[in-house]
N, C-alpha and C positions, 0 to 999 in steps of 0.2 A: 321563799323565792330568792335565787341566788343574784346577787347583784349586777350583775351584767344582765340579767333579766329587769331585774327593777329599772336600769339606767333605758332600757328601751322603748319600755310600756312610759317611762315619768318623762322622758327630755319630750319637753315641747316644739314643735313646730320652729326651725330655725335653727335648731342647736346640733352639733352632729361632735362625736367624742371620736378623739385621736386613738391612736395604738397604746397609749396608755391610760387609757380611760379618762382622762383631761377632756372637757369642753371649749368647743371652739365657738364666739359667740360669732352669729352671723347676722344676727340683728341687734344690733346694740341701742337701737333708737325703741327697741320694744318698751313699752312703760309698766313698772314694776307691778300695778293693778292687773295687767295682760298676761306679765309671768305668773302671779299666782295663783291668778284663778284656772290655767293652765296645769301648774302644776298639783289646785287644789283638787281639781276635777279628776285625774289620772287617780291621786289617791283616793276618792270617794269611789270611785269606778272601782277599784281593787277592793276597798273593803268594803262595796256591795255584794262584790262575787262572794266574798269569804265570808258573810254574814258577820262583818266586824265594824261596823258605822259606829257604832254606840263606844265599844273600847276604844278605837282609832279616838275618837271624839273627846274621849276622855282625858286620855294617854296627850292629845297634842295643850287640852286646857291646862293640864298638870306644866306643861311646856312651859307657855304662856304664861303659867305664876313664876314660876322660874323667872322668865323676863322680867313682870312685873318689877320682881322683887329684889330684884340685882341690877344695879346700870353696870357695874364689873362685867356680867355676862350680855349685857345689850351693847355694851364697848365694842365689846368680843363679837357680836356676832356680826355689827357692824362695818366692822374695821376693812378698810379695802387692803393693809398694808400687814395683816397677817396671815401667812401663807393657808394653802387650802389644806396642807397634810397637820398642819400644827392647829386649826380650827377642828377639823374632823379628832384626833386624836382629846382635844377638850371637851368635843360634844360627848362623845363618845363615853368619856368617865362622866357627864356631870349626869347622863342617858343612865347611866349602871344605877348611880346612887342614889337615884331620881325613882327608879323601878320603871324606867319607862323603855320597853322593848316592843318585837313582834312590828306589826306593818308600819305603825308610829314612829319607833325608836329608826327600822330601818329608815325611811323616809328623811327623818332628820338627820342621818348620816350624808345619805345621799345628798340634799342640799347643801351640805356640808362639802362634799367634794365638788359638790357643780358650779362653787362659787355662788351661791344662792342662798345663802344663809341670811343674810341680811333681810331678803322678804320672806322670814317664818312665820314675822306676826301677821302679816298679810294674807299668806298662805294657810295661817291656820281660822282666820275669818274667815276667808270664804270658804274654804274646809266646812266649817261649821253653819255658815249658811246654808249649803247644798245638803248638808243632816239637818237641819231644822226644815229646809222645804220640803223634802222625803216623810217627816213625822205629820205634814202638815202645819206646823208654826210659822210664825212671824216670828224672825228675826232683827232684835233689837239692841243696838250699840249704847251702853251705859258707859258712861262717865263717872267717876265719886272722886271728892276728894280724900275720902278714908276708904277703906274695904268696906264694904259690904256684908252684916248678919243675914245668917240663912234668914231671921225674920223678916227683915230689909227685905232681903229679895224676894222673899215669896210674897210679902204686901204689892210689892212692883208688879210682880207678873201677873197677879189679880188687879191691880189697877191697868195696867194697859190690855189685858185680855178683854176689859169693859171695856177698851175703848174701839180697839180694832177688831174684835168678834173673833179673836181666834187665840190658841195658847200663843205665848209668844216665847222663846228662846232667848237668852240674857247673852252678851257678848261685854265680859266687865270689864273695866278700865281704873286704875286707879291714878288719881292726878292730884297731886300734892297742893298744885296752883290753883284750881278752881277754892274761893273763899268759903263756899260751903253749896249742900243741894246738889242736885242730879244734872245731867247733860242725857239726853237722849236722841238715837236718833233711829226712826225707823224708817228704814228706804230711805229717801231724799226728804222727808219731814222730820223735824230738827222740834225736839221738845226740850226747852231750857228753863230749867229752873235755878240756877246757880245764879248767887249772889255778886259774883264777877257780875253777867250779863246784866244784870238790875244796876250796877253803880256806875259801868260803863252807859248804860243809859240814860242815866239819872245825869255825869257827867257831859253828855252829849245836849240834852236837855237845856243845864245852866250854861251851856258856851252860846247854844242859841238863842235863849233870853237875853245875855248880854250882849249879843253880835248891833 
C-alpha cells in the first residue's frame, strides 16, 4: 500500500496533512491513550483485511524489544526536539536491521513522520490487545524486573489462565526498579507481587504503629 494511501486509512479523526504530507494537529488536547488506540485500530483493521494479525503482532513485539532494550532509541523516539525527517530516517535503518517490514515496518514509519512516534509503545499495546481479543484471550500487562524464560512465561500464562478461564496474552515489560517478583495487571485488576509493593507496605505499616 503506497503511503499516501496508508496516511488516509491511519491519520485519526482530527488530523488533516498539508501539501507536503506534514500533519497539522487540530486537537492537541487529544490524550495519548485516544491516539493510540485510534491508530492502533486502523492498523489491526488492515491486517485483518490482509490476513496479517499474527506477523503485524509479531513484527511490532520485535519493536517493542527494541524499546525495551535501548533507552538511546526511547530517547529518540521520545524526543519532541528531533526533527520528523531525521526520526523517520533512524527508524527506518534500525526497521532494516531489525527485519522488521511489510504493514508493521510501514506503520512505524508512518508514525514516524506523523510526529507520533512517541506513542508506539502505547500503540503497539493496544495493537496487541485488539489481536488477543480476536484469538479470544485475556490480555495481560507484566511487569519483571529481569526478562523473562520461555519457562517463566509459559508457568504464568498457566497460572493466570486458572484464574481467569481463558488463554491469556502476555504484554511484557521489563523494570530494572521493581526489587524482585511480578507486576500484573489484567484490565483494571492489578496483581502485585513485587517486593517493592510488600516493603512499601510493611513501611507504611511501622509509620502507623509509631504515629
Amino acid at each position: 500500500m503506497k503511503r499516501v494511501q496508508y496516511r488516509a486509512v491511519l491519520a485519526p479523526p482530527g488530523m488533516r496533512f498539508g501539501r507536503n504530507g506534514e500533519r497539522d494537529v487540530a486537537d492537541n488536547n487529544t490524550s495519548t491513550e485516544g491516539v493510540a488506540g485510534r491508530y492502533a485500530t486502523a492498523l489491526f483493521d488492515l491486517a485483518k483485511e490482509g490476513s496479517q494479525i499474527s506477523e503485524v503482532e509479531a513484527d511490532l513485539s520485535k519493536f517493542q524489544v527494541l524499546l525495551d532494550e535501548s533507552a538511546d532509541l526511547r530517547r529518540m523516539v521520545r524526543s519532541p526536539v528531533i526533527a520528523a525527517d531525521d526520526q523517520a530516517r533512524a527508524i527506518a535503518a534500525i526497521l532494516e536491521k531489525a527485519g522488521i517490514a511489510g504493514l508493521a515496518g510501514n506503520f512505524l514509519k508512518l508514525i514516524a513522520n506523523n510526529r507520533r512516534l512517541f506513542a508506539a509503545g502505547d500503540m503497539i499495546k493496544a495493537y496487541r490487545a485488539l489481536a488477543a481479543k480476536a484469538r479470544g484471550e485475556v490480555g495481560a500487562e507484566v511487569t519483571s524486573a529481569t526478562v523473562l524464560n520461555d519457562d517463566q512465561i509459559a508457568a504464568l500464562k498457566q497460572t493466570l489462565k486458572a484464574a481467569v478461564g481463558k488463554d491469556v496474552s502476555l504484554d511484557t515489560r521489563v523494570d530494572p526498579g521493581l526489587l524482585g517478583g511480578l507486576v500484573v495487571r489484567i484490565g483494571s485488576r492489578m496483581i502485585d507481587s513485587s517486593l517493592r509493593t510488600k516493603l512499601q507496605n510493611l513501611k507504611v505499616s511501622l509509620t502507623g504503629a509509631g504515629a
